[in-house]
FIDO-194952 format. One record per residue (C-alpha): residue number from 1; residue in one letter; x negated, y, z negated. Coordinates in nm, 2 decimals. Each point is the difference from the previous one (the first is absolute). Layout:
# FIDO-194952
+-----+------+--------+--------+--------+
: pos : code :      X :      Y :      Z :
+-----+------+--------+--------+--------+
: NUM :    A :      X :      Y :      Z :
...
+-----+------+--------+--------+--------+
***
This chain:
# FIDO-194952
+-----+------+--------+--------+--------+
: pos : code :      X :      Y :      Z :
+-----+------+--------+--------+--------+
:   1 :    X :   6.16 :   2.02 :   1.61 :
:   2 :    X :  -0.33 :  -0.12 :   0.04 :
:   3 :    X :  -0.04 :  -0.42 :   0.15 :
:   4 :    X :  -0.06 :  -0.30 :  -0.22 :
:   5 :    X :  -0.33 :  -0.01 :   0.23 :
:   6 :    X :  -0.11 :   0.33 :  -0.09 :
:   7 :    X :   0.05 :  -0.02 :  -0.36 :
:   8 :    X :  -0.23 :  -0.30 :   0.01 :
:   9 :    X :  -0.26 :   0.17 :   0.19 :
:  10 :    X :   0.00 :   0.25 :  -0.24 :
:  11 :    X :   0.00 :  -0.20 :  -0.31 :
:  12 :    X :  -0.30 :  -0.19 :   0.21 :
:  13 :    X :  -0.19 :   0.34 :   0.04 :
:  14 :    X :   0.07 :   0.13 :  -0.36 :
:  15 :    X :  -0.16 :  -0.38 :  -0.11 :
:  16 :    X :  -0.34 :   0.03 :   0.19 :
:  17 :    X :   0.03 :   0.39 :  -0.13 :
:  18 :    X :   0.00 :  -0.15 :  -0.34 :
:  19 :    X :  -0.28 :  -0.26 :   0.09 :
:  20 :    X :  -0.26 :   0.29 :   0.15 :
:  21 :    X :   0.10 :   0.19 :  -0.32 :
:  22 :    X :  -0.12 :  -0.29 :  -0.21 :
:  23 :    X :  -0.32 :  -0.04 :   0.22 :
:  24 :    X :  -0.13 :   0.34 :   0.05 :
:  25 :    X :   0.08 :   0.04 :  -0.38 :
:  26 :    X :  -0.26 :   0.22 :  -0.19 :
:  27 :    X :  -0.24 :  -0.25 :  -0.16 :
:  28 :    X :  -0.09 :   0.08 :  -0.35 :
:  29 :    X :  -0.22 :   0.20 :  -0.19 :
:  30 :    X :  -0.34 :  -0.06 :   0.17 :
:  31 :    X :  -0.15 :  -0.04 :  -0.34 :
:  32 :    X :   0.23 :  -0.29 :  -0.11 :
:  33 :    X :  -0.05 :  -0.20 :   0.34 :
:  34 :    X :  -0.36 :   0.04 :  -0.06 :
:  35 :    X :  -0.02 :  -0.11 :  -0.34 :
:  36 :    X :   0.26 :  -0.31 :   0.12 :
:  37 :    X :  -0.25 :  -0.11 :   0.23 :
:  38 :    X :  -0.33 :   0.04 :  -0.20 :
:  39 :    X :   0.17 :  -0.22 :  -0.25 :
:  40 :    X :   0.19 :  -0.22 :   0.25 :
:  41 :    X :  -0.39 :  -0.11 :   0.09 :
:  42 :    X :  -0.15 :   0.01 :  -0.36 :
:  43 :    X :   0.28 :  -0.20 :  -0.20 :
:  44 :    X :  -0.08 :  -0.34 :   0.18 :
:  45 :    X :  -0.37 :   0.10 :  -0.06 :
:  46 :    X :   0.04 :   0.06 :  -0.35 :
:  47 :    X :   0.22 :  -0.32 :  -0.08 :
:  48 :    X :  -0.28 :  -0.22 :   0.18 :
:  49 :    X :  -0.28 :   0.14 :  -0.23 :
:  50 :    X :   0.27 :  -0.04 :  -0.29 :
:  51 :    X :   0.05 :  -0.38 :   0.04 :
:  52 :    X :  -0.39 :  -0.08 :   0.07 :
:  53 :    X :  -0.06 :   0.17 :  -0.32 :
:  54 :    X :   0.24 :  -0.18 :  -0.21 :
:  55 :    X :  -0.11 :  -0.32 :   0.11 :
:  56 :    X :  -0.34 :   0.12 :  -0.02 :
:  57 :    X :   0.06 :   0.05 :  -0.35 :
:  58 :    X :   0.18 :  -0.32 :  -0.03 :
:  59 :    X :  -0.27 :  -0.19 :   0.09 :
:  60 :    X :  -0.23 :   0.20 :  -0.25 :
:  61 :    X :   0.20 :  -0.06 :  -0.27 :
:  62 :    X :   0.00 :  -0.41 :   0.07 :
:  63 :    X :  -0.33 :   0.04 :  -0.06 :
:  64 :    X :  -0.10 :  -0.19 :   0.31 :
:  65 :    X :  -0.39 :   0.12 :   0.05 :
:  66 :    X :   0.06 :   0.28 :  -0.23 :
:  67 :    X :  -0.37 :   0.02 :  -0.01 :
:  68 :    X :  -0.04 :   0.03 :   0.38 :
:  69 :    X :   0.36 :   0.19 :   0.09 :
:  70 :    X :   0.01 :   0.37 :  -0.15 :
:  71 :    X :   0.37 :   0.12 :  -0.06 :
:  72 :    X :   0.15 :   0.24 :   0.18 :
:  73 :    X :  -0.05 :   0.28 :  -0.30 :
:  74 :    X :  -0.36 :  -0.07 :   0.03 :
:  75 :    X :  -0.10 :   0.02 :   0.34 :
:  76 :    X :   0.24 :   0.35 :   0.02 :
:  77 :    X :  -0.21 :   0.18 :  -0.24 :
:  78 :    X :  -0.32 :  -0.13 :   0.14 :
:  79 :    X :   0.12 :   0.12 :   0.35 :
:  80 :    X :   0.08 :   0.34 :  -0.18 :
:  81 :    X :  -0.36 :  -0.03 :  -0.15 :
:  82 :    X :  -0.16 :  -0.01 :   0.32 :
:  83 :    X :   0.26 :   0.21 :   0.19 :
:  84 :    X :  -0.20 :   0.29 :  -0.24 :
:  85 :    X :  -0.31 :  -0.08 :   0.12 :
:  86 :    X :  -0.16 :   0.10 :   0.34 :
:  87 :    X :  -0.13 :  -0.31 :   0.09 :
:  88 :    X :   0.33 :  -0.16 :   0.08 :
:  89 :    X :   0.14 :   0.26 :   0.24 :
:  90 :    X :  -0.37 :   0.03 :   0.16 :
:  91 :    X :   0.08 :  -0.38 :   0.08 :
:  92 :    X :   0.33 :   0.06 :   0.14 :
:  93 :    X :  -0.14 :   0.26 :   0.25 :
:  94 :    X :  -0.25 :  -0.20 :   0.11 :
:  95 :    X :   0.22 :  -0.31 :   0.06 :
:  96 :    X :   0.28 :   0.23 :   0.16 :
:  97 :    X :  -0.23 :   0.14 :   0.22 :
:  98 :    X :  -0.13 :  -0.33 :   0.12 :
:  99 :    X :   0.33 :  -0.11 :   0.03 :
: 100 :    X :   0.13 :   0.34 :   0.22 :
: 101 :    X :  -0.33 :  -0.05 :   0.27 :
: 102 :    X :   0.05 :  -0.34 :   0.00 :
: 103 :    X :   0.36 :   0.00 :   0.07 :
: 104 :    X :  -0.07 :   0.30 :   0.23 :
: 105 :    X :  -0.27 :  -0.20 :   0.23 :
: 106 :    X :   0.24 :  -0.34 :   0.00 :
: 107 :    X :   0.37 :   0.22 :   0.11 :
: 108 :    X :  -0.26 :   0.16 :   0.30 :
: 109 :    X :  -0.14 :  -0.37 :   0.09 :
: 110 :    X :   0.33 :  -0.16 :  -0.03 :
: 111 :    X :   0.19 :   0.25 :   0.14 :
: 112 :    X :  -0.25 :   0.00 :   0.33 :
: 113 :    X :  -0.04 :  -0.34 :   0.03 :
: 114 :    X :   0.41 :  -0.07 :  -0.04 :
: 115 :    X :   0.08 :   0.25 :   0.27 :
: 116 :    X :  -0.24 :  -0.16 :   0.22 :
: 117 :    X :   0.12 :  -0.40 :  -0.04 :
: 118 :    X :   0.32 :   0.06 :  -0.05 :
: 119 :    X :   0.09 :   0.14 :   0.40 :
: 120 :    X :  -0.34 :  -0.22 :   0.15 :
: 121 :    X :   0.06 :  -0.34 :   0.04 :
: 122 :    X :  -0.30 :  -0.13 :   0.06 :
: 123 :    X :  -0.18 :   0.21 :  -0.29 :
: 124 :    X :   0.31 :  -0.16 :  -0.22 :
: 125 :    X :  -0.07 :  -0.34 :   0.10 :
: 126 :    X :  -0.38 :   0.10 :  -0.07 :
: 127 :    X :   0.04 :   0.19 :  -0.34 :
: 128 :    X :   0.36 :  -0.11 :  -0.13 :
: 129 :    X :  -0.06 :  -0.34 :  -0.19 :
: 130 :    X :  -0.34 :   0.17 :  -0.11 :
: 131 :    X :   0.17 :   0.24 :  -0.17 :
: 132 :    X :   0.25 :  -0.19 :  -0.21 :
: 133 :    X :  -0.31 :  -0.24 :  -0.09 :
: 134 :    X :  -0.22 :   0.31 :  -0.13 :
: 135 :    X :   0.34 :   0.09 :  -0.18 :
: 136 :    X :   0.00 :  -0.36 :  -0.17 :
: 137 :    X :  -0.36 :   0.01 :  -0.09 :
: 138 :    X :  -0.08 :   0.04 :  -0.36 :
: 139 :    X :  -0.14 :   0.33 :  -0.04 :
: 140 :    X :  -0.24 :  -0.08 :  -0.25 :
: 141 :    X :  -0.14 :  -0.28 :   0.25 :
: 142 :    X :  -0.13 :   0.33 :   0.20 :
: 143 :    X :  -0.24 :   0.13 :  -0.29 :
: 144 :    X :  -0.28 :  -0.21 :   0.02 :
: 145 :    X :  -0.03 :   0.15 :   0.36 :
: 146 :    X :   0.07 :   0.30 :  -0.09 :
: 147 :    X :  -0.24 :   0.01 :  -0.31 :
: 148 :    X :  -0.27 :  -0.15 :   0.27 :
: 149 :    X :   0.06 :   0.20 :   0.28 :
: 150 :    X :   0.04 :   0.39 :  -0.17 :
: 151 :    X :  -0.16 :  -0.06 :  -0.35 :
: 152 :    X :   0.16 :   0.06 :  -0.32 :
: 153 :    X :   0.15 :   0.36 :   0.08 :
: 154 :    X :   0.38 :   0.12 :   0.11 :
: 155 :    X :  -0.05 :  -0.08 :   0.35 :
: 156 :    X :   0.00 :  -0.37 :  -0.09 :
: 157 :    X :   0.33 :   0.05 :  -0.20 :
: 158 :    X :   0.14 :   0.22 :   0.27 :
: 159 :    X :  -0.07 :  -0.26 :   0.25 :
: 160 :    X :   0.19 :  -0.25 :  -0.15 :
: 161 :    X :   0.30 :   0.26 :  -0.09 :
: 162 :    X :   0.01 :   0.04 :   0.35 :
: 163 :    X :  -0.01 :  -0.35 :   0.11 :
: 164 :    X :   0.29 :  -0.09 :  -0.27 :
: 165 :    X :   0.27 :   0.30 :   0.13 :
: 166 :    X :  -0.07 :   0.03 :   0.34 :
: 167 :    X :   0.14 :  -0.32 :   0.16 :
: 168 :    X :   0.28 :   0.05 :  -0.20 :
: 169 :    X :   0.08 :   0.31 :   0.11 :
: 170 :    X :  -0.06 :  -0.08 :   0.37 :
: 171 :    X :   0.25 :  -0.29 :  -0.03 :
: 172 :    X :   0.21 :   0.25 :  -0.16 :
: 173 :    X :   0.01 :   0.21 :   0.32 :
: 174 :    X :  -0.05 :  -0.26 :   0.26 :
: 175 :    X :   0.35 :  -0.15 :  -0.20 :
: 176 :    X :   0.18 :   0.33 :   0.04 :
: 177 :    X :  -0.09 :   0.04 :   0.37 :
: 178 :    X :   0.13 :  -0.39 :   0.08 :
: 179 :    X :   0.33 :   0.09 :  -0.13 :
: 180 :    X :   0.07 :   0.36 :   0.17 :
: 181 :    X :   0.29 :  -0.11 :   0.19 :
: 182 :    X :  -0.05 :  -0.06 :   0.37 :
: 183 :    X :   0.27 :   0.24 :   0.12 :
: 184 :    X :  -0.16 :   0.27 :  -0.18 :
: 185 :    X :  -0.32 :   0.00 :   0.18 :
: 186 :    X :   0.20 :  -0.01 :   0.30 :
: 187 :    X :   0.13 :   0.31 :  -0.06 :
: 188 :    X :  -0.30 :   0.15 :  -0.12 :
: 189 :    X :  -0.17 :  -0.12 :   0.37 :
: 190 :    X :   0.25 :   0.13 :   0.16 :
: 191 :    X :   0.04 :   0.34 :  -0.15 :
: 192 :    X :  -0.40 :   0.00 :   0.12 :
: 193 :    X :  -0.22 :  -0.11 :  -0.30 :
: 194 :    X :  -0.23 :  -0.18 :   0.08 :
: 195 :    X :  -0.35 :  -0.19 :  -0.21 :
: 196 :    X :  -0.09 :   0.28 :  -0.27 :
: 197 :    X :   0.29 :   0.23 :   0.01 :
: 198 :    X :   0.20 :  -0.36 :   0.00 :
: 199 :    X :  -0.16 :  -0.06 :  -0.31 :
: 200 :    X :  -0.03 :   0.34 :  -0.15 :
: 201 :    X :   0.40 :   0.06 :   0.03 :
: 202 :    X :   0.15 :  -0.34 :   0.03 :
: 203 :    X :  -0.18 :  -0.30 :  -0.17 :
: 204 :    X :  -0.13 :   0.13 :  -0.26 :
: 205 :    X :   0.29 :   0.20 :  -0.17 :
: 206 :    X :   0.21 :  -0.37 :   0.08 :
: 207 :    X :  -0.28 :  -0.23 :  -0.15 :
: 208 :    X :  -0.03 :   0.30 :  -0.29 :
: 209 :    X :   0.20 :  -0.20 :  -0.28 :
: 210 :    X :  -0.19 :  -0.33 :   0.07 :
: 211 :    X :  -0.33 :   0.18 :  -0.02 :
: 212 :    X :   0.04 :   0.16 :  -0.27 :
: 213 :    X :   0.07 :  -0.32 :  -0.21 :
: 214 :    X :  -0.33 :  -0.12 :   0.17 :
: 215 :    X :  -0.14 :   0.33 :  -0.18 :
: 216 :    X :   0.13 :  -0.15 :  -0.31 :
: 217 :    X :  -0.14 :  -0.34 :   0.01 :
: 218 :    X :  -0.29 :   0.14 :   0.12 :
: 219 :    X :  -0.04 :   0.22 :  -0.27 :
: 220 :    X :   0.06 :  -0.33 :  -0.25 :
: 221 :    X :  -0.33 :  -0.16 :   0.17 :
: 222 :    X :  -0.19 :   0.31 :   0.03 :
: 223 :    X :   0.05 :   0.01 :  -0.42 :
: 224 :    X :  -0.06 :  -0.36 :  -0.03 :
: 225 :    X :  -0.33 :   0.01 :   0.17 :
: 226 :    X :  -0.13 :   0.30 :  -0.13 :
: 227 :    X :   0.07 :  -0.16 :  -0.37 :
: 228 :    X :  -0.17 :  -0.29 :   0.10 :
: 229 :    X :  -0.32 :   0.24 :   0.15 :
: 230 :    X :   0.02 :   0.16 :  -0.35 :
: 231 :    X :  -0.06 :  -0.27 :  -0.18 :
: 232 :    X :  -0.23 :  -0.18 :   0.24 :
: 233 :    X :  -0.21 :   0.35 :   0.12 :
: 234 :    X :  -0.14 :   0.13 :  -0.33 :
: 235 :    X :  -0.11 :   0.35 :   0.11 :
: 236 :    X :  -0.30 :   0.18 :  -0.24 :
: 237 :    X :   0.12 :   0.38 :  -0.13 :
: 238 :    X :   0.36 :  -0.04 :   0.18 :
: 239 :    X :   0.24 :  -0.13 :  -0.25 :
: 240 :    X :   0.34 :  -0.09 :   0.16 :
: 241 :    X :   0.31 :  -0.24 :  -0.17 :
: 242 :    X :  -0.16 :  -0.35 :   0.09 :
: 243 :    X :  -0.32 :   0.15 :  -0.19 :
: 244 :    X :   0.17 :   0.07 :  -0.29 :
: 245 :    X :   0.19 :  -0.35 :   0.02 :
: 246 :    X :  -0.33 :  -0.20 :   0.08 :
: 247 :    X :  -0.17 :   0.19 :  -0.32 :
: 248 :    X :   0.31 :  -0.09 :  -0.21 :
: 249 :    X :   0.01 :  -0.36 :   0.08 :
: 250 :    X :  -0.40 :   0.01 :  -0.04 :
: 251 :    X :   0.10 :   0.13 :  -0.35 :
: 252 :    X :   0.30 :  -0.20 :  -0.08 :
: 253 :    X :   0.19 :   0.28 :  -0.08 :
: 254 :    X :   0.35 :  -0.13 :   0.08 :
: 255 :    X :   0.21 :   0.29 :  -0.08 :
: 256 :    X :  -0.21 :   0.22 :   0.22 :
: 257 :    X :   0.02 :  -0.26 :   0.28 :
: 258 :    X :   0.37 :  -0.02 :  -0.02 :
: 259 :    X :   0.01 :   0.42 :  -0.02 :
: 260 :    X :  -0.18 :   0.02 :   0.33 :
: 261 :    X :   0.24 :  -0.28 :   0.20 :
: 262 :    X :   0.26 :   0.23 :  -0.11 :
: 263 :    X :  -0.16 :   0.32 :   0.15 :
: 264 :    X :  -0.03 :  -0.25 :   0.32 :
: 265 :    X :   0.35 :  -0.04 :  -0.05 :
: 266 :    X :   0.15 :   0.34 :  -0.05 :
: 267 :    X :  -0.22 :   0.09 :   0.34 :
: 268 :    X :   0.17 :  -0.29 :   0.21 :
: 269 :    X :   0.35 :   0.12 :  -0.12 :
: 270 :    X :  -0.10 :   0.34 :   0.05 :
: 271 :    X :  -0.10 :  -0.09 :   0.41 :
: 272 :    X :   0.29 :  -0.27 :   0.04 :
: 273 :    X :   0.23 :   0.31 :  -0.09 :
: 274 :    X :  -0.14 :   0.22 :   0.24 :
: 275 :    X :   0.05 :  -0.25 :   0.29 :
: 276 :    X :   0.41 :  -0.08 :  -0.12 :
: 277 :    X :   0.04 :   0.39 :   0.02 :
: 278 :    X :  -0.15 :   0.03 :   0.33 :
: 279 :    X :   0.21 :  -0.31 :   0.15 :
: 280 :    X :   0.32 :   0.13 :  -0.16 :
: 281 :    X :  -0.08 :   0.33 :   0.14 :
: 282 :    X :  -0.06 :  -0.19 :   0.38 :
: 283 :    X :   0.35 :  -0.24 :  -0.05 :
: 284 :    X :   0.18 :   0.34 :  -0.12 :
: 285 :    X :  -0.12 :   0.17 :   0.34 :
: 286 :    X :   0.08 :  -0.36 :   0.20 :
: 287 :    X :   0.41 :   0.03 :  -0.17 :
: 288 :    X :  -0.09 :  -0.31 :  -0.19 :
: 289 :    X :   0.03 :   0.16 :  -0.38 :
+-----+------+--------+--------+--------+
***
């Protein structure tokens, strides 16, 4: 007759039996999880846009600057009206390739220039508090240098793209190198790394999640000033999304105006989508999701 202590043992084992069971269970159809996922992000989205419409609309209907504020019906068909039309998507690429070489040039600069302060103390007593001032800096304070020093042309807008992302990204990464833990580049020295393959296999994949939300913010500057350039750099034969706004305000043409801030919209939701997948994809690798 088997002992009160085996019994238990076996009841124990049959229990964590049960408990692997449940964990290495077969997940559902891979079409379902997929579908639950793609809507988990969209349905937040969606409600957002829903409740700034219906106050939109609210506010319409008050009649509050009727004259000035186009309802929500109206600027959607005149978005659809130029959505048909070449011009508009000609704009878009132009602006989105600005934007791409732009934020290209700043993630290289900030990306150098963090790696460099952020283990040299000297260089970080040099360049650090420069950096978070040119962070703080208006932009837009940057274009009458800009406009002086290249001419009106994309190199003056680029130049001030770079100058708005790329502090913010070195910060990013100069952040994420100051709190890799102190025992783990302890380890890493003595298992033989040492300066770039210290970097290469150590402090960059443990300074990854913090530099990646310098990406992001970056990325919110880089837009910002690059708006700004539009509307400031008026380019002959290249039309781009601050051209089209600049001509619509020239015009008056509210409900064209308020169609293009949307476009600027949909592509800033459209980028700030892109960077949550890529940090839930890093804190899913981490064990943090």
């Amino acid at each position: 007759m088997p002992s009160d202590s085996g019994t238990g043992a076996t009841t124990l084992a049959a229990g964590f039996g049960g408990l692997d069971a449940l964990e290495l269970a077969p997940p559902p159809a891979g079409r379902r999880v997929t579908a639950r996922k793609v809507w988990s992000v969209i349905w937040p989205k969606l409600a957002a846009i829903a409740i700034v419409f219906v106050i939109w609309e609210a506010v319409h209907l008050t009649g509050w600057k009727k004259w000035v504020l186009p309802g929500p019906g109206v600027a959607m068909s005149n978005l659809w009206a130029q959505a048909r039309t070449a011009l508009l998507w000609h704009a878009i690429a132009t602006t989105l390739e600005r934007a791409v070489i732009g934020f290209a040039l700043a993630m290289l600069i900030g990306s150098v220039v963090g790696a460099l302060v952020s283990r040299n103390r000297p260089l970080r007593s040099a360049v650090g508090s420069l950096l978070t001032g040119l962070q703080t800096m208006p932009s837009i304070a940057w274009f009458p240098f800009a406009i002086i020093f290249f001419g009106l042309n994309t190199a003056a807008i680029l130049f001030v793209v770079v100058l708005g992302a790329a502090p913010s990204i070195a910060n990013g990464l100069i952040a994420g190198v100051d709190y890799t833990p102190p025992l783990l580049l302890k380890a890493g020295t003595m298992m033989g790394l040492r300066r770039v393959s210290l970097y290469r296999f150590l402090i960059l994949p443990a300074s990854l999640p913090t530099y990646v939300a310098g990406l992001k913010q970056g990325w919110a500057f880089a837009w910002r000033s690059l708006m700004a350039g539009e509307l400031l750099v008026l380019i002959a034969n290249q039309p781009s999304i601050g051209v089209l706004l600049s001509n619509y305000q020239d015009q008056s043409d509210m409900p064209s105006v308020v169609a293009i801030m949307i476009v600027i919209l949909v592509i800033g939701l459209v980028v700030d989508s892109a960077f949550g997948a890529a940090d839930k994809a890093i804190r899913k690798r981490w064990g943090l999701v």
